[in-house]
Backbone atoms as SQL, in Angstrom:
CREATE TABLE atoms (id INTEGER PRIMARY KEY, chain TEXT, resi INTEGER, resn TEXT, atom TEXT, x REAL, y REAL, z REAL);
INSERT INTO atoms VALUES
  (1, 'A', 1, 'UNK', 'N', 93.734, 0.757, 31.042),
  (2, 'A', 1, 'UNK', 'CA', 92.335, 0.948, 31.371),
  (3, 'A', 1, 'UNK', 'C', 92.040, 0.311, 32.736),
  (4, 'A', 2, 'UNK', 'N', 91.411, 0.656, 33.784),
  (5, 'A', 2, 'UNK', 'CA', 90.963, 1.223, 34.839),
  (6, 'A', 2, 'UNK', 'C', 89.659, 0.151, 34.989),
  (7, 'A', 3, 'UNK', 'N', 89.475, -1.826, 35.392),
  (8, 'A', 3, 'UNK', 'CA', 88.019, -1.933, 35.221),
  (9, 'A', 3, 'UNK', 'C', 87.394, -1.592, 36.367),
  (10, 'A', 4, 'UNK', 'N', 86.140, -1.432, 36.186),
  (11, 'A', 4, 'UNK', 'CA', 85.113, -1.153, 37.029),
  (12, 'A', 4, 'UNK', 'C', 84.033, -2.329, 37.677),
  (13, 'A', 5, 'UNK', 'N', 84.456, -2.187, 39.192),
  (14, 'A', 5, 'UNK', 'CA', 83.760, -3.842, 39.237),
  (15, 'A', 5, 'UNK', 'C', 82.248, -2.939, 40.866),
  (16, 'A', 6, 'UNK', 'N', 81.311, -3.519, 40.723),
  (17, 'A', 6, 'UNK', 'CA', 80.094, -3.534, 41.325),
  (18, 'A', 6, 'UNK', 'C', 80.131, -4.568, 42.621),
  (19, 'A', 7, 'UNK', 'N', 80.351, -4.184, 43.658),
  (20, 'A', 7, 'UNK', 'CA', 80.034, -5.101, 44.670),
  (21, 'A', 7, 'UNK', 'C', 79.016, -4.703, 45.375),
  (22, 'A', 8, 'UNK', 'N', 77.939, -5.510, 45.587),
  (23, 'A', 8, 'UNK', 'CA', 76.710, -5.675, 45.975),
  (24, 'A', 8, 'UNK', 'C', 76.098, -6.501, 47.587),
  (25, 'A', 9, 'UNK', 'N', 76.397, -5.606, 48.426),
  (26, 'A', 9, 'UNK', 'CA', 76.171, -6.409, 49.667),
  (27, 'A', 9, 'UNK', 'C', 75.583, -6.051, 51.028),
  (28, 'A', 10, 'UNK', 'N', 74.380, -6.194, 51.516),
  (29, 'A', 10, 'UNK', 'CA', 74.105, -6.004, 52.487),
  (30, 'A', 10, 'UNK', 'C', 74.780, -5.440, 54.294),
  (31, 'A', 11, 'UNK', 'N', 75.381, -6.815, 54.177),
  (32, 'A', 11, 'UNK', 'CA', 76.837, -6.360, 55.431),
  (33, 'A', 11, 'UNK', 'C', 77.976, -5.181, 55.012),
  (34, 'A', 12, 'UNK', 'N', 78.419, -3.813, 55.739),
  (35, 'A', 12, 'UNK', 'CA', 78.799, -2.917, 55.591),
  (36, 'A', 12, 'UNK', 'C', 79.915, -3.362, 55.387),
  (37, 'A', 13, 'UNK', 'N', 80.207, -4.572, 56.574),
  (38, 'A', 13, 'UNK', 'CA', 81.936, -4.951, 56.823),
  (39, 'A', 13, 'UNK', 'C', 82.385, -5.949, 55.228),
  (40, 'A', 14, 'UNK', 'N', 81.343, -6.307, 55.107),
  (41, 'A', 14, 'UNK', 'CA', 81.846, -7.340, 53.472),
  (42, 'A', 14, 'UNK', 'C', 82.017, -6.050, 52.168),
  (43, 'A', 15, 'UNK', 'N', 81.541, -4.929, 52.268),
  (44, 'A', 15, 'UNK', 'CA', 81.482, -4.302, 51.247),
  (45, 'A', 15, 'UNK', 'C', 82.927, -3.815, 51.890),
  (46, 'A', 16, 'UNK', 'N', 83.022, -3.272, 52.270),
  (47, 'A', 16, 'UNK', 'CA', 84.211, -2.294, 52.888),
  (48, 'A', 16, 'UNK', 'C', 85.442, -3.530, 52.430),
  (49, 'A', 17, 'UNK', 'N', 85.687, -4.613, 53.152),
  (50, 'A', 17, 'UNK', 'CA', 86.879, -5.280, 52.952),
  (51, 'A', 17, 'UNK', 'C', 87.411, -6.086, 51.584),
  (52, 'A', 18, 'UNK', 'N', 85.734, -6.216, 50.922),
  (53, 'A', 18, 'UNK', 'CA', 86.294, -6.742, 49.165),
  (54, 'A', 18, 'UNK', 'C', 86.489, -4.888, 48.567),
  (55, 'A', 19, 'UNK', 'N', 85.910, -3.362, 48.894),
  (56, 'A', 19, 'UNK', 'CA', 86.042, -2.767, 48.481),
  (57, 'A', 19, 'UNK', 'C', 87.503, -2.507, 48.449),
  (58, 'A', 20, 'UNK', 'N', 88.276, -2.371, 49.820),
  (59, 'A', 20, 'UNK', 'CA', 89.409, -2.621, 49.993),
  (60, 'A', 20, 'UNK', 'C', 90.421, -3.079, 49.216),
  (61, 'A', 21, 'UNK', 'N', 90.432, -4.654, 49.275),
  (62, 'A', 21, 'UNK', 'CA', 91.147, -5.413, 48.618),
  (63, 'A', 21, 'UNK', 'C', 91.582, -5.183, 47.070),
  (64, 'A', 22, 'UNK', 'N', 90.162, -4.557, 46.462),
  (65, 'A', 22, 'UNK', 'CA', 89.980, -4.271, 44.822),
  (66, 'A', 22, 'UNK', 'C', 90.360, -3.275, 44.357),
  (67, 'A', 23, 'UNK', 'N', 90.675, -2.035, 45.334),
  (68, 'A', 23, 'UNK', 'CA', 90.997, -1.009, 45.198),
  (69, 'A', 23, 'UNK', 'C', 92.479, -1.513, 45.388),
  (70, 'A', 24, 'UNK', 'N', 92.627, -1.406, 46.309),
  (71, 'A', 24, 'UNK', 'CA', 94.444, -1.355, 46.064),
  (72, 'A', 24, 'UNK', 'C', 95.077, -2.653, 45.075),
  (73, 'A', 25, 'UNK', 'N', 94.266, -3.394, 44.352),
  (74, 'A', 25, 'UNK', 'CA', 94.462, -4.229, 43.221),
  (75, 'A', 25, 'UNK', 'C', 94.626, -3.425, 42.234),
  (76, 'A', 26, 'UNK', 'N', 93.912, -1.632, 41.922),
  (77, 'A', 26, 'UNK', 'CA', 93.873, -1.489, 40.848),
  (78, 'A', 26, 'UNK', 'C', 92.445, -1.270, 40.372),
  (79, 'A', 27, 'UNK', 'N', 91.452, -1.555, 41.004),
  (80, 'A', 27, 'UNK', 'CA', 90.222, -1.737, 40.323),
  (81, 'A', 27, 'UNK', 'C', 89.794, -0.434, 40.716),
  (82, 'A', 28, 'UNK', 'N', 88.583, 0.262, 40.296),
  (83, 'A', 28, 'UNK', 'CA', 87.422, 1.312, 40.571),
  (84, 'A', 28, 'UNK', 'C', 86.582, 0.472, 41.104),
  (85, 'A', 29, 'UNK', 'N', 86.351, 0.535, 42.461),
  (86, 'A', 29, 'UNK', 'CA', 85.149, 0.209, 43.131),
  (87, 'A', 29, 'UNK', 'C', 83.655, 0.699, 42.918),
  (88, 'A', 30, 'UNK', 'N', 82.793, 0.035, 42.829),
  (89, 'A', 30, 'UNK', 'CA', 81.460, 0.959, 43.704),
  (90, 'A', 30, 'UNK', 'C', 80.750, 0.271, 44.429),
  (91, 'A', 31, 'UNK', 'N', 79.805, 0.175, 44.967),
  (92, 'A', 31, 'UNK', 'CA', 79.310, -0.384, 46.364),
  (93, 'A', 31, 'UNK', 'C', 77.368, -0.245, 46.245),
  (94, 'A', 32, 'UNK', 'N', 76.835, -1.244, 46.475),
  (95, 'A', 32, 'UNK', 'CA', 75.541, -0.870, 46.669),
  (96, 'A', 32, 'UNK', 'C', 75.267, -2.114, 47.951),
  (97, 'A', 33, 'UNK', 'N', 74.204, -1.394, 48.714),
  (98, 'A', 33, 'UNK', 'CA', 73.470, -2.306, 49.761),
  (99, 'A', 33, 'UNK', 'C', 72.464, -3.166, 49.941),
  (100, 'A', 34, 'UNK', 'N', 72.086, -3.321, 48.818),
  (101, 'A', 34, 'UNK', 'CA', 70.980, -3.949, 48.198),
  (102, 'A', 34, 'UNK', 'C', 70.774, -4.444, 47.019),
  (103, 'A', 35, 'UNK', 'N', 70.110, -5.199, 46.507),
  (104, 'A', 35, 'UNK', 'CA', 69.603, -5.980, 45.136),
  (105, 'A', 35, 'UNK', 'C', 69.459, -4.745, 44.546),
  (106, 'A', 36, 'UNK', 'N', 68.546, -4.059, 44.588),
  (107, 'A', 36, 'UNK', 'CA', 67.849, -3.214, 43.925),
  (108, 'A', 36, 'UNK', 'C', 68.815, -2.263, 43.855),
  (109, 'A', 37, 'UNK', 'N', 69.467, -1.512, 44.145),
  (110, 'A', 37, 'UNK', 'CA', 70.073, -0.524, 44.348),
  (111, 'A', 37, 'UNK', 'C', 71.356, -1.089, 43.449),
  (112, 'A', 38, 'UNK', 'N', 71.580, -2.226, 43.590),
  (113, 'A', 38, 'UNK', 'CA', 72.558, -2.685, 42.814),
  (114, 'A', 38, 'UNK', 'C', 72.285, -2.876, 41.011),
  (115, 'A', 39, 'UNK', 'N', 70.998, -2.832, 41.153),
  (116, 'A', 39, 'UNK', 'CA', 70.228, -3.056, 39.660),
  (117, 'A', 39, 'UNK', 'C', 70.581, -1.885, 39.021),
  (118, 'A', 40, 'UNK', 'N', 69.991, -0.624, 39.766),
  (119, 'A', 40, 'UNK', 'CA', 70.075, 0.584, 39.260),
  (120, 'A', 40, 'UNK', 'C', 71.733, 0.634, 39.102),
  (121, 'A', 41, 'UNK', 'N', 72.601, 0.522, 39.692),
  (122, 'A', 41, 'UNK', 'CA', 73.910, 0.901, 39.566),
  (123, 'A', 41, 'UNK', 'C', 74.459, 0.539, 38.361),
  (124, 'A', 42, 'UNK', 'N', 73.803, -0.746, 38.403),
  (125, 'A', 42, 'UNK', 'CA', 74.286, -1.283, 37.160),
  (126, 'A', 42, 'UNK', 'C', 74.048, -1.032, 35.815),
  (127, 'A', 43, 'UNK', 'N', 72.752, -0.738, 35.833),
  (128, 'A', 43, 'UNK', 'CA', 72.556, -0.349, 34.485),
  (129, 'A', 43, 'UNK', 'C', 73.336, 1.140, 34.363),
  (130, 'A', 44, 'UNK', 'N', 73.195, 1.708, 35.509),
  (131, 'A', 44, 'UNK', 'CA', 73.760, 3.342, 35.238),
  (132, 'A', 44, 'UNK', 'C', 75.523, 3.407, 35.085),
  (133, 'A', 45, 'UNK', 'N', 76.317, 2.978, 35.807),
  (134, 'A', 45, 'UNK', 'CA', 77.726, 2.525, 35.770),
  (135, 'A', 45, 'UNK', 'C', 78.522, 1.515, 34.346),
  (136, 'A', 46, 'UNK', 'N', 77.432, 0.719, 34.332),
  (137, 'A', 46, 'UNK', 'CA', 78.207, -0.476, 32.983),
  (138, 'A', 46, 'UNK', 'C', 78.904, -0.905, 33.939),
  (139, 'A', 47, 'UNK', 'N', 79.375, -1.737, 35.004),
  (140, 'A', 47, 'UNK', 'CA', 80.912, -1.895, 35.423),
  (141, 'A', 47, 'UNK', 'C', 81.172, -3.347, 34.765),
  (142, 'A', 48, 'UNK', 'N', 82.535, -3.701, 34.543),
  (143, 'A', 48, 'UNK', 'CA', 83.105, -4.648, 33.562),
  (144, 'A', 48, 'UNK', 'C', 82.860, -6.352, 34.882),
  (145, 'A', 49, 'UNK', 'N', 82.231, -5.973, 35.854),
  (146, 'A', 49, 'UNK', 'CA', 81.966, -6.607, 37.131),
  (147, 'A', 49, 'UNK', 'C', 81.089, -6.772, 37.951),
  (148, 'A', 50, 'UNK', 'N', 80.325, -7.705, 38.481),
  (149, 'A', 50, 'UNK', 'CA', 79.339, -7.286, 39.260),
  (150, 'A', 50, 'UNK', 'C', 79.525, -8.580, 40.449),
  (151, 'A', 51, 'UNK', 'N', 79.917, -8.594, 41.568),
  (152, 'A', 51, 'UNK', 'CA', 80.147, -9.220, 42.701),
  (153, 'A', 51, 'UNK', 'C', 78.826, -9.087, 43.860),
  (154, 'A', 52, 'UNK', 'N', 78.095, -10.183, 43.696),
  (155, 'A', 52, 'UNK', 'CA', 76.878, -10.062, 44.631),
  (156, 'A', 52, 'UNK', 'C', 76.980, -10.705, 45.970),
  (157, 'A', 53, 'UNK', 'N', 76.182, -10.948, 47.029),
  (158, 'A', 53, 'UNK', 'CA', 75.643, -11.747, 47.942),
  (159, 'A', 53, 'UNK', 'C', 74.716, -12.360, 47.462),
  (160, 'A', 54, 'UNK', 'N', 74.395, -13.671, 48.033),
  (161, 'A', 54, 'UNK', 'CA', 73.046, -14.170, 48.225),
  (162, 'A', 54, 'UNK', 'C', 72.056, -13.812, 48.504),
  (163, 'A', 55, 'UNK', 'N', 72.151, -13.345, 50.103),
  (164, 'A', 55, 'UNK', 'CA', 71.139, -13.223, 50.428),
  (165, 'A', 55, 'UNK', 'C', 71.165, -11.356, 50.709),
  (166, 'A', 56, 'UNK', 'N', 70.232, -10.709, 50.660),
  (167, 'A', 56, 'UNK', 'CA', 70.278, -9.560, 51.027),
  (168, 'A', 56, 'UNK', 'C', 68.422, -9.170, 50.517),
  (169, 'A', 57, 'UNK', 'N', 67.998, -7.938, 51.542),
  (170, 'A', 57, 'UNK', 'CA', 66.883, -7.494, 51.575),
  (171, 'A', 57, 'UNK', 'C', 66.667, -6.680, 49.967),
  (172, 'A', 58, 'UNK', 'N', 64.830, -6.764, 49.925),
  (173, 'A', 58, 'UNK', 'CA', 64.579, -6.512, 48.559),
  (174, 'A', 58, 'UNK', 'C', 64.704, -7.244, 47.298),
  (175, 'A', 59, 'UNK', 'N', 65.791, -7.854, 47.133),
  (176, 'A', 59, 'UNK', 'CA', 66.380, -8.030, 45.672),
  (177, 'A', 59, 'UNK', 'C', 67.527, -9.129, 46.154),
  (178, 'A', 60, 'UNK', 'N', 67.311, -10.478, 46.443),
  (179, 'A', 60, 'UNK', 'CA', 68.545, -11.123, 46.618),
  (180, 'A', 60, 'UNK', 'C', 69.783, -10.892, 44.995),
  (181, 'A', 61, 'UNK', 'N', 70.922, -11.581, 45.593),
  (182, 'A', 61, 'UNK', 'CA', 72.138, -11.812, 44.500),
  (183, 'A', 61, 'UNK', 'C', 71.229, -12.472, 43.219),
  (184, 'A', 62, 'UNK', 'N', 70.613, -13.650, 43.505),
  (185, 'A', 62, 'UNK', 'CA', 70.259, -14.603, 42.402),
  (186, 'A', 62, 'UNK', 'C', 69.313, -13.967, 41.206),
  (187, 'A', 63, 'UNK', 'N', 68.130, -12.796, 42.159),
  (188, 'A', 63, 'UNK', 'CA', 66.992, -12.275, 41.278),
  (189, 'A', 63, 'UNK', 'C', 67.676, -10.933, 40.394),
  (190, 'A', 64, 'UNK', 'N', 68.750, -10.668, 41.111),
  (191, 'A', 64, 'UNK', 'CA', 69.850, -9.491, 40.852),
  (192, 'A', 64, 'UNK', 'C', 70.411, -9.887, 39.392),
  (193, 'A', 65, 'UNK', 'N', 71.293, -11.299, 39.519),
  (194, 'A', 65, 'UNK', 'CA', 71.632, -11.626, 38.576),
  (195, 'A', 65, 'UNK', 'C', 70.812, -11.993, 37.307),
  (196, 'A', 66, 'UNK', 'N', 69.590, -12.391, 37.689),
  (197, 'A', 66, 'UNK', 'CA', 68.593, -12.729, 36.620),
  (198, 'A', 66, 'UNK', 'C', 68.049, -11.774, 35.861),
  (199, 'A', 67, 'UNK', 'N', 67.751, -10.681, 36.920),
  (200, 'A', 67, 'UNK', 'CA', 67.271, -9.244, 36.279),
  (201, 'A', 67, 'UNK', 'C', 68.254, -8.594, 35.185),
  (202, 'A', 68, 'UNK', 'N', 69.599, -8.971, 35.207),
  (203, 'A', 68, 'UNK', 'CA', 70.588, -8.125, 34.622),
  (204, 'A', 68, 'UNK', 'C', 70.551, -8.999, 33.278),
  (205, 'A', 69, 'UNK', 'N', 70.558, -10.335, 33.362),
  (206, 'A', 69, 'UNK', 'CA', 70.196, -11.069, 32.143),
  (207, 'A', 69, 'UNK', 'C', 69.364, -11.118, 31.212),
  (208, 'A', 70, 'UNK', 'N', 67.907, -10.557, 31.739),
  (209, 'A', 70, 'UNK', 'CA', 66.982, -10.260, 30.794),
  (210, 'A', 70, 'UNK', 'C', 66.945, -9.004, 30.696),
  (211, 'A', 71, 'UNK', 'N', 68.139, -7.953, 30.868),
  (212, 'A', 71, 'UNK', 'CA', 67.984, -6.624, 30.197),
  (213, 'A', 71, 'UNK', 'C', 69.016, -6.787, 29.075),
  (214, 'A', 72, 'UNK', 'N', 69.120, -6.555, 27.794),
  (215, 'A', 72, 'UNK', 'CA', 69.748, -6.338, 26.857),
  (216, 'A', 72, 'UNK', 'C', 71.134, -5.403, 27.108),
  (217, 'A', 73, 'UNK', 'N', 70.568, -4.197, 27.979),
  (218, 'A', 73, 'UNK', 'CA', 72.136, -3.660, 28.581),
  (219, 'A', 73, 'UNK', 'C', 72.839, -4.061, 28.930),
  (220, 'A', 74, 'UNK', 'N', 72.499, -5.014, 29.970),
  (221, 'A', 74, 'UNK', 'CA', 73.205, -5.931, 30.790),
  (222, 'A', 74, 'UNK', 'C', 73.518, -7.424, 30.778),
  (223, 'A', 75, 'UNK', 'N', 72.765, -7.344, 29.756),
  (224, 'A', 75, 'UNK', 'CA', 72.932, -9.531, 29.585),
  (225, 'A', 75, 'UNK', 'C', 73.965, -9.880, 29.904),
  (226, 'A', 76, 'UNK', 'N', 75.288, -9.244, 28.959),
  (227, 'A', 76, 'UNK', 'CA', 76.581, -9.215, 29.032),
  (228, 'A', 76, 'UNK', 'C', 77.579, -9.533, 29.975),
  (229, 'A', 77, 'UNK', 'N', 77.276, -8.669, 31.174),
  (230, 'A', 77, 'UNK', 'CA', 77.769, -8.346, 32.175),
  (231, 'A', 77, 'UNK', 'C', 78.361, -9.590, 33.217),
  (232, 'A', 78, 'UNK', 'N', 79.420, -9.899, 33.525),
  (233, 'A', 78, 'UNK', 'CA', 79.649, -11.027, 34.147),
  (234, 'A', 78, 'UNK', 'C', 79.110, -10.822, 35.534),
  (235, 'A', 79, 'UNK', 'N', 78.769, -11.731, 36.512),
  (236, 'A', 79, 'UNK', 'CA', 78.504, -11.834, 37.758),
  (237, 'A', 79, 'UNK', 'C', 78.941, -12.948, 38.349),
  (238, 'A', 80, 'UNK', 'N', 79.572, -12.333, 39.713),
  (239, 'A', 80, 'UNK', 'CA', 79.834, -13.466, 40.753),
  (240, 'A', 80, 'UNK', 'C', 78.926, -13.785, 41.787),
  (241, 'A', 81, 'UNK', 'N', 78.534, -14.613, 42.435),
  (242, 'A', 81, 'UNK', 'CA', 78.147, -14.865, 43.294),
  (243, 'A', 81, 'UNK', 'C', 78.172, -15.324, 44.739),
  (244, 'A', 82, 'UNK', 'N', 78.235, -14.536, 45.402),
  (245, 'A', 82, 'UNK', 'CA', 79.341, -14.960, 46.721),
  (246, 'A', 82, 'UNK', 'C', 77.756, -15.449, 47.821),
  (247, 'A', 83, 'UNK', 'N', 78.233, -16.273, 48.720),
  (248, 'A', 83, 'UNK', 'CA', 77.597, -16.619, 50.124),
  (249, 'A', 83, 'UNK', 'C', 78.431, -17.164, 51.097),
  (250, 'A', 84, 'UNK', 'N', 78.079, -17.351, 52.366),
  (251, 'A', 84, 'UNK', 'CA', 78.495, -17.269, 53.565),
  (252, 'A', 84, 'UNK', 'C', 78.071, -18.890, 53.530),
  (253, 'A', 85, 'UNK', 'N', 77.179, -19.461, 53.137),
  (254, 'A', 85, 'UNK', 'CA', 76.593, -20.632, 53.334),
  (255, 'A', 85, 'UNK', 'C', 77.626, -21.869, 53.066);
């Protein structure tokens, strides 16, 4: 089985090079540019993964991760949290 991991990131070049890396690991990528956009993915995808940023427009990593916690779909769902800081 094939997991499916969510990386969530504003900067094109950070999505592209963890997309990279995960893919030729083996993983199914998908990619969103935003909090929000990452919300929707998530609930719509399930992925067994969800790899955020901090900071990013709309919807930071942190409110991202919180939102996914108080949905019952998603409580589950593990999340990382990455920053530059």
């Amino acid at each position: 089985m094939v997991h499916r991991i969510l990386v969530v990131d504003d900067e094109q070049h950070i999505l592209q090079v963890l997309s990279l890396k995960l893919r030729n690991a083996g993983f199914d990528v998908h990619t969103a540019g935003d909090g929000e956009e990452g919300l929707h993915l998530a609930r719509s995808l399930a992925p067994d993964l969800v790899i955020t940023d901090v900071q990013m427009p709309y919807m930071t990593g942190l409110e991202l991760s919180r939102a996914l916690a108080h949905d019952p779909s998603t409580a589950a769902m593990p999340v990382i949290i990455l920053t530059a800081r």
